[in-house]
C-alpha positions as CSV (number, residue, x, y, z in Angstrom):
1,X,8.0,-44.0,-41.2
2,X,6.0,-43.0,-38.2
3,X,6.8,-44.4,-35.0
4,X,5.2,-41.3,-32.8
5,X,1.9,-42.0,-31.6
6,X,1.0,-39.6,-29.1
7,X,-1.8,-40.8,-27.1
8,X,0.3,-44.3,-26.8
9,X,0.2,-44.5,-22.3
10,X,-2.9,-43.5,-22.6
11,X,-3.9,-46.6,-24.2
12,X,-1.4,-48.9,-22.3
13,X,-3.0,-47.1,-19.3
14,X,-6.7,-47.8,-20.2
15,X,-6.3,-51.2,-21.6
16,X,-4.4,-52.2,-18.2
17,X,-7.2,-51.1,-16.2
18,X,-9.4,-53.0,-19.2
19,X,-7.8,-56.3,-18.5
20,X,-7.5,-56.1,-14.7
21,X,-11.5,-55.7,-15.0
22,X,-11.5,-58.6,-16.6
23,X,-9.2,-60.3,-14.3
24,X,-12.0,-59.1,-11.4
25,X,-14.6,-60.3,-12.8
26,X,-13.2,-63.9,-12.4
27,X,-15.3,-65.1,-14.9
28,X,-15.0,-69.7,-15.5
29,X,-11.9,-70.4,-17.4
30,X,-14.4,-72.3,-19.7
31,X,-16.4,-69.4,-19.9
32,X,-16.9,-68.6,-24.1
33,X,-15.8,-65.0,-23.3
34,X,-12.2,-66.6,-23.4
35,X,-12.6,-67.3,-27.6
36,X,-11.2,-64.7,-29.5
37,X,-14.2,-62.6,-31.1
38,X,-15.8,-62.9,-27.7
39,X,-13.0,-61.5,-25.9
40,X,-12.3,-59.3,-28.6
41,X,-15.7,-57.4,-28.2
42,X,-15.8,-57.6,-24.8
43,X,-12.6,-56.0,-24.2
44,X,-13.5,-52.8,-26.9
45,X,-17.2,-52.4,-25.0
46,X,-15.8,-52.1,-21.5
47,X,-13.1,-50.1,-22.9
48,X,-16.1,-48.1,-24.5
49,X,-18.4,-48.1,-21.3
50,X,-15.4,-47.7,-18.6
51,X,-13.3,-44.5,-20.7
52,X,-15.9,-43.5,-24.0
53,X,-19.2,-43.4,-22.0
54,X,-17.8,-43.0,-18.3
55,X,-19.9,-46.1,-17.0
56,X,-19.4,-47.3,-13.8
57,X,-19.0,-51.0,-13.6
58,X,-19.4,-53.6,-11.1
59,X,-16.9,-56.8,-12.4
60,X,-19.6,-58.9,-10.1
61,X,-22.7,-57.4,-11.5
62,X,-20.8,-57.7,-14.8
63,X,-19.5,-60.8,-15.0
64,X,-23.0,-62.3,-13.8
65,X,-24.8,-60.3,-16.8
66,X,-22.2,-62.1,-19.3
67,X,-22.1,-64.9,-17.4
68,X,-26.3,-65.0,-18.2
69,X,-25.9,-63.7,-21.9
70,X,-23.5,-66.2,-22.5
71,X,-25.4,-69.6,-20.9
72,X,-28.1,-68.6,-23.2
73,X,-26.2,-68.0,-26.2
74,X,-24.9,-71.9,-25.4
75,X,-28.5,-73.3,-25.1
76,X,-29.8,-74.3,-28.5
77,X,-33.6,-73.8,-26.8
78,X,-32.7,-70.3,-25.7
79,X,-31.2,-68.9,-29.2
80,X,-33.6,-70.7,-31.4
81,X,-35.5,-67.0,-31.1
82,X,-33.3,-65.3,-34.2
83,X,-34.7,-61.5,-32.9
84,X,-33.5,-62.8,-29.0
85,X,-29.8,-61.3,-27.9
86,X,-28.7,-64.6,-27.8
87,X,-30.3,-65.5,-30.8
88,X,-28.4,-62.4,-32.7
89,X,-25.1,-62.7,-31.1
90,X,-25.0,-66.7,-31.4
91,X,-25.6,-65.7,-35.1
92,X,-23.0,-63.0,-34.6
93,X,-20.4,-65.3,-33.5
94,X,-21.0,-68.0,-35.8
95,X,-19.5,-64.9,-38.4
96,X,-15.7,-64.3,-38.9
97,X,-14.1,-62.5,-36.4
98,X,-13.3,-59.7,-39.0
99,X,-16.8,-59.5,-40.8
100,X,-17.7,-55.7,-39.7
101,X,-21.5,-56.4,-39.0
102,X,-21.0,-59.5,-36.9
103,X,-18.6,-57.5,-34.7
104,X,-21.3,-54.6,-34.6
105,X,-23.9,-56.9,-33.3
106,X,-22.1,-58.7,-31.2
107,X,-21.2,-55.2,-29.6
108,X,-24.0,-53.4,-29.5
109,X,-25.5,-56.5,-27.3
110,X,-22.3,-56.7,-24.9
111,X,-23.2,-52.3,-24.5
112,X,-26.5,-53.0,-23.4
113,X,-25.7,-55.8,-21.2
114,X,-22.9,-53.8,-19.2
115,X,-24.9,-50.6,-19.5
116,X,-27.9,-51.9,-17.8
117,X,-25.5,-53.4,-14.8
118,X,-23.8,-49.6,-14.8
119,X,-24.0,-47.8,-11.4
């Protein structure tokens, strides 16, 4: 067995700083990215923007751009357009939280959200 893994405070290190962006952000306790896919994908693509891409992010700029994303993937009027980001992650979401394409979607919408919100 294998119990080396090399790169392990690395990880702890980023996904700390991960989850005390979160924690800035202050987003509603009632807020949906609190389910488990949501926060799932959101935690990987700030991961992805703050240590793959070397984004700068805002938690206020960012948590208003979820905050958006989010009330419109609630609103029945504002997903009823299938091609609309809401539309696509609603449908995302709807999927298990393990079905590979659902998690692909639902990530490549939270990228574009925080990239566009980057410094």
């Amino acid at each position: 067995m294998n119990d080396e893994f090399p790169m392990r405070a690395d990880l702890e290190r980023e996904l700390d700083a991960v989850l005390e962006f979160l924690d800035a952000m202050r987003l509603p306790s009632a807020s949906r990215v609190w389910k488990k896919a949501d926060l799932f994908s959101v935690i990987v693509e700030v991961h992805s923007a703050l240590y793959k891409r070397l984004k700068s992010l805002n938690p206020e700029r960012a948590a208003a751009a979820l905050i958006d994303l989010y009330g419109k993937v609630d609103d029945p009027e504002q997903r009823s357009e299938p091609e609309s980001d809401a539309g696509r992650y609603y449908k995302a979401a709807l999927q298990a939280s393990n079905d590979r394409s659902s998690r692909v979607t639902r990530g490549e919408i939270l990228q574009r959200i925080l990239d566009s919100v980057a410094d």
